[in-house]
C-alpha positions in Angstrom: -42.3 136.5 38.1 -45.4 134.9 39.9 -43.4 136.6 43.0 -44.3 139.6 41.4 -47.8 139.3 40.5 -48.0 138.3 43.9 -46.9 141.7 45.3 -48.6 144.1 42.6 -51.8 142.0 43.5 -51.6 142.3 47.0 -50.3 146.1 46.7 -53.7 146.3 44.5 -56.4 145.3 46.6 -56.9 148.2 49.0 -57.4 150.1 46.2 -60.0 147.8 44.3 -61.7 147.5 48.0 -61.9 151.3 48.0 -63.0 151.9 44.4 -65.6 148.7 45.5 -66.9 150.6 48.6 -67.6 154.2 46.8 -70.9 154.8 45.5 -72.3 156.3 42.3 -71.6 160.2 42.1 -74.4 162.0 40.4 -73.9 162.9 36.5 -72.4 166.0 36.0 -73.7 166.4 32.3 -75.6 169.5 30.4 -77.2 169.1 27.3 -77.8 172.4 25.2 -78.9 173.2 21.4 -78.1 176.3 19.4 -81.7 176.8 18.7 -85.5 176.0 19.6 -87.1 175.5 16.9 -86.4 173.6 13.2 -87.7 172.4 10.6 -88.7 169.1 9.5 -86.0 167.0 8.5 -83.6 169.6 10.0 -80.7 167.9 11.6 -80.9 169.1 14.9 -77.5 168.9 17.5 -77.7 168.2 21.0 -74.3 169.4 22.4 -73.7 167.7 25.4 -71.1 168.7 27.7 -69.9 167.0 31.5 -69.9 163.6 31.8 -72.0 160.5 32.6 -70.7 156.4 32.2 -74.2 155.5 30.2 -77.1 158.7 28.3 -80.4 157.7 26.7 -82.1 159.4 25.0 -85.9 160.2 24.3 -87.0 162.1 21.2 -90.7 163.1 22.6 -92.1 161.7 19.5 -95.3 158.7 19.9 -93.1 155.4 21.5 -90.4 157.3 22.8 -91.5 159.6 25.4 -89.8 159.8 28.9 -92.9 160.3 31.0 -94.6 156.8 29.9 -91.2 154.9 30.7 -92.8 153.1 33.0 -96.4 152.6 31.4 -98.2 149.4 30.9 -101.6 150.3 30.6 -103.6 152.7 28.7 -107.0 153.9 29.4 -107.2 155.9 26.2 -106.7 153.0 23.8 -108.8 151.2 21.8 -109.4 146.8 22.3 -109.5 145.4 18.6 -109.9 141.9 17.3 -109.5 140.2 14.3 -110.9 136.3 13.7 -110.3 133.9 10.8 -112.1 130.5 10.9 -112.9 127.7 8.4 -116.4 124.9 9.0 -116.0 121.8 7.6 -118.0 118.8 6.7 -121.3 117.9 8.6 -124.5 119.7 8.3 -125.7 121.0 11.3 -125.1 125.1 11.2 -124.5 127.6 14.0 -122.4 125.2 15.9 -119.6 127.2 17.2 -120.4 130.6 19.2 -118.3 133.1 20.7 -118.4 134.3 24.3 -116.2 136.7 26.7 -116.4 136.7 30.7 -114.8 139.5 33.1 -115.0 137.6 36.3 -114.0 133.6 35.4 -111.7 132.6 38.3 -109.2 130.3 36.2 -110.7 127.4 37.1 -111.1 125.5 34.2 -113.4 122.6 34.9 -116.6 122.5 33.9 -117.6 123.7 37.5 -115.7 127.1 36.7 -116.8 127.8 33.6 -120.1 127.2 34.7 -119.6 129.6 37.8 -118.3 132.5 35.5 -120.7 134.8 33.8 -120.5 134.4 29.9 -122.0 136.9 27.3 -122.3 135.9 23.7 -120.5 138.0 21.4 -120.9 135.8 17.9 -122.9 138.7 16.6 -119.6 141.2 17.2 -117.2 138.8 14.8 -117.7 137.1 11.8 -117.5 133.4 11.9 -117.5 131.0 8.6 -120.9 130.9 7.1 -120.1 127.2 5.0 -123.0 125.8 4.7 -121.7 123.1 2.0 -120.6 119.3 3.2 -117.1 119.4 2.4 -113.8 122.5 2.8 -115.2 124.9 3.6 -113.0 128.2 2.4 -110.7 129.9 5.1 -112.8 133.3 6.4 -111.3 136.4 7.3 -113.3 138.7 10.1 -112.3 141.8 9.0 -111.0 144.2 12.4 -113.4 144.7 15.1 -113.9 147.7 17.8 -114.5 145.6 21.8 -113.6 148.6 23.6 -116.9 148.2 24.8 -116.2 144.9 26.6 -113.5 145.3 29.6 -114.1 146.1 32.9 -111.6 148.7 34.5 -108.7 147.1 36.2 -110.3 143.6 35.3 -109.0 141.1 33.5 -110.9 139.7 30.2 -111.6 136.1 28.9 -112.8 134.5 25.6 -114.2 131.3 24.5 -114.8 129.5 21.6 -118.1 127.3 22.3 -118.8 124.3 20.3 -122.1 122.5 20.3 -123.4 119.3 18.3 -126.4 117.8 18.7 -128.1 114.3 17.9 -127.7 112.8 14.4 -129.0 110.0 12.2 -125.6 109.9 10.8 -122.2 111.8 11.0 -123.1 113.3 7.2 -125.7 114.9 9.5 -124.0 115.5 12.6 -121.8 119.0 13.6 -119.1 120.4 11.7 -115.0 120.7 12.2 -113.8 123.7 13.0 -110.6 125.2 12.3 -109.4 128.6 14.1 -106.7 130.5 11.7 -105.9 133.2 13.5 -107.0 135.4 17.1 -105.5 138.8 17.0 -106.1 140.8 20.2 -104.7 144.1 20.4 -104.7 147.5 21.1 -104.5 150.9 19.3 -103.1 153.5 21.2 -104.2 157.3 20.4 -101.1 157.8 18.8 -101.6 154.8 16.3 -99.2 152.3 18.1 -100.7 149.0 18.1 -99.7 146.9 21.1 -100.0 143.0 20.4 -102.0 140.9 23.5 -102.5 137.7 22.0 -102.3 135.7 18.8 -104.0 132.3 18.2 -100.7 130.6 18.8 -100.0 132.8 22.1 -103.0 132.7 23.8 -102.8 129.1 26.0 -106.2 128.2 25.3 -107.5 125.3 27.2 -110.2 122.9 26.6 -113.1 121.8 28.6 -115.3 119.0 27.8 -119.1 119.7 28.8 -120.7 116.8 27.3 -119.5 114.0 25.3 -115.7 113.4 26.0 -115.4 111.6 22.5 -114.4 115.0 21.1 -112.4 117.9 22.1 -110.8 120.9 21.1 -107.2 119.9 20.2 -104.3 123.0 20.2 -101.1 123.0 17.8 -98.6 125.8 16.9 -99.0 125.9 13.3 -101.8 127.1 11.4 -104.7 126.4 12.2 -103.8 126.8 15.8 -107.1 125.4 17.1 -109.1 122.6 16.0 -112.8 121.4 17.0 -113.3 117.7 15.1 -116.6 115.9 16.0 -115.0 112.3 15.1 -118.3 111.5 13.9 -120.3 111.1 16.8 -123.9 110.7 16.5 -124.5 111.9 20.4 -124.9 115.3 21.4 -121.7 117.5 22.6 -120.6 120.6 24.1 -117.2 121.6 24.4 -115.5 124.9 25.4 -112.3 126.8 24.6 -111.5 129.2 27.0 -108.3 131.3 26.7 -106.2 132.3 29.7 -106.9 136.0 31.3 -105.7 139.1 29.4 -105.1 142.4 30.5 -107.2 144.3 28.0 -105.5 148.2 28.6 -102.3 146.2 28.1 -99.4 148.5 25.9 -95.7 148.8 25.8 -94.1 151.1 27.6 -91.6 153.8 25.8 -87.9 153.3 25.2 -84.8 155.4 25.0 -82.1 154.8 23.3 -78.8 154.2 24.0 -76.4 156.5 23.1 -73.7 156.6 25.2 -71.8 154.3 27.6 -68.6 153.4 29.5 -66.6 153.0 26.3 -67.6 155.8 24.3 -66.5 159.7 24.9 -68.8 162.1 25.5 -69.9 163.8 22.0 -72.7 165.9 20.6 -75.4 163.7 19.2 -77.8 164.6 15.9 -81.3 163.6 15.5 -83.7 165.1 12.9 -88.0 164.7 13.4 -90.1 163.9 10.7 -92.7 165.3 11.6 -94.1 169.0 13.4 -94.8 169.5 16.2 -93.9 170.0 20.0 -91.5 167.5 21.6 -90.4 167.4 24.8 -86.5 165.7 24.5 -85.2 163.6 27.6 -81.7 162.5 28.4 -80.8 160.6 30.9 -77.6 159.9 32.4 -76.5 157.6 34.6 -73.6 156.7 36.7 -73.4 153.0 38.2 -71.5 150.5 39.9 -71.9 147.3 41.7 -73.1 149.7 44.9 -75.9 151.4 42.8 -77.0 154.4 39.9 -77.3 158.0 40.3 -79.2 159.9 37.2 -79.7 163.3 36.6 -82.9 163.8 33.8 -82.2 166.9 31.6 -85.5 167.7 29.3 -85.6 170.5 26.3 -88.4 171.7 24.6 -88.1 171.3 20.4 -90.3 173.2 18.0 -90.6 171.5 14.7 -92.3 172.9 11.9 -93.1 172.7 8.5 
């Protein structure tokens, strides 16, 4: 028997060599509808014909359009950010400020941070206003337009910015901060919202100005920073910077899947929600281990009311 397998193997191998050696042909597939135009929530059939190993497909509808397969950046959207922060304990008020910088080098030392340009943006966001000397409630910036901020192809930074000063006694001395939550993100023009960084995501890293009896501390539960004074009487000033984000950042689109090696080539139904004019993409694809060919078929579907 092994004799055998021996033989059939060997009898085999030119042929798996030659398959091995061939590349890709092109796809020979053809995608066709009976119509142009439907209505919404009309199914409408894509009859496909020829043959391709793998298809995806791309409605034309916001997130799934061909031509921005390959998109990470959008000039057109809009830079939002939400804050939530809580003061505790102490007395001194406007300790913590906020700050941004388009040309910090990643050095963080205090040498860096002092080499990079910082604007003051605390008037943009709103911090916690507890004034009391205890828990201070959690506050909730409501969402806030820094298109304004970025500089084209240019990555952006952001910094929290703590500051104590002298005191008779730690009841008198700066606050503890808490940071609940950083949401950076952006909002395309067709409503996507593209996530760049959360409070836990961001990396933030702490630089100690003056007094290295305090620090900003980092943890991956709520709240995600912290700013404790440890009841120093001495002056301190002690930064958070966060690491560089692209501020244009979004996802590109996606296909979906809708054919490969496995299944047999079939019409495939898809009905829009909504009117308009969509420009549908399949793509199919032939590959090996030697490469891919892919032939892009696009039609043009009316949807209306």
């Amino acid at each position: 028997m092994n004799k055998l397998k021996y033989i059939l193997g060997v009898l085999l191998l030119p042929v798996m060599v030659a398959c091995q050696k061939s590349e890709p042909e092109k796809p020979t597939f053809n995608v066709n509808t009976a119509k142009q135009e439907y209505k919404v929530g009309e199914i409408v059939t894509f009859s496909i014909s020829g043959y391709a190993d793998l298809i995806s497909f791309y409605s034309g509808e916001p997130g799934k359009e061909y031509r921005f397969k390959d998109r990470i950046e959008s000039e057109d959207s809009k830079l939002k950010l939400r804050i939530s922060t809580q003061a505790l304990y102490g007395s001194q008020t406007n300790n913590l400020t906020f700050w941004y910088s388009t040309n910090f080098n990643d050095t963080y030392t205090v040498e860096g941070l002092k080499a990079a340009t910082w604007k003051e943006i605390t008037n943009r966001v709103k911090l916690s206003t507890y004034t009391g000397g205890s828990v201070g409630p959690i506050e909730q910036d409501s969402e806030v337009d820094i298109s304004d901020l970025p500089v084209s192809n240019t990555p952006i930074y952001f910094a929290f910015k703590y500051e104590g000063w002298e005191s008779a006694t730690a009841a008198l001395g700066g606050k503890t901060w808490r940071i609940h939550g950083f949401d950076l993100y952006n909002i395309a023009t067709d409503g996507r919202r593209t996530d760049i960084a959360t409070a836990k995501s961001p990396q933030w890293i702490a630089i100690d100005v003056v007094n290295p009896v305090n620090k900003w501390t980092f943890q991956n539960v709520a709240p995600f920073m912290i700013f404790a004074p440890n009841s120093t009487l001495l002056p301190s000033e002690d930064w958070a910077v966060s690491r560089a984000f692209l501020p244009n950042a979004t996802k590109p689109d996606v296909g979906v899947g809708i054919k490969d090696y496995l299944k047999p080539m079939r019409d495939y139904k898809y009905t829009f929600t909504k009117e308009g004019k969509y420009t549908v993409t399949f793509v199919g694809k032939n590959v090996n281990n030697l490469g891919e060919e892919a032939v892009v078929k696009t039609l043009t579907i009316v949807v209306t009311k």
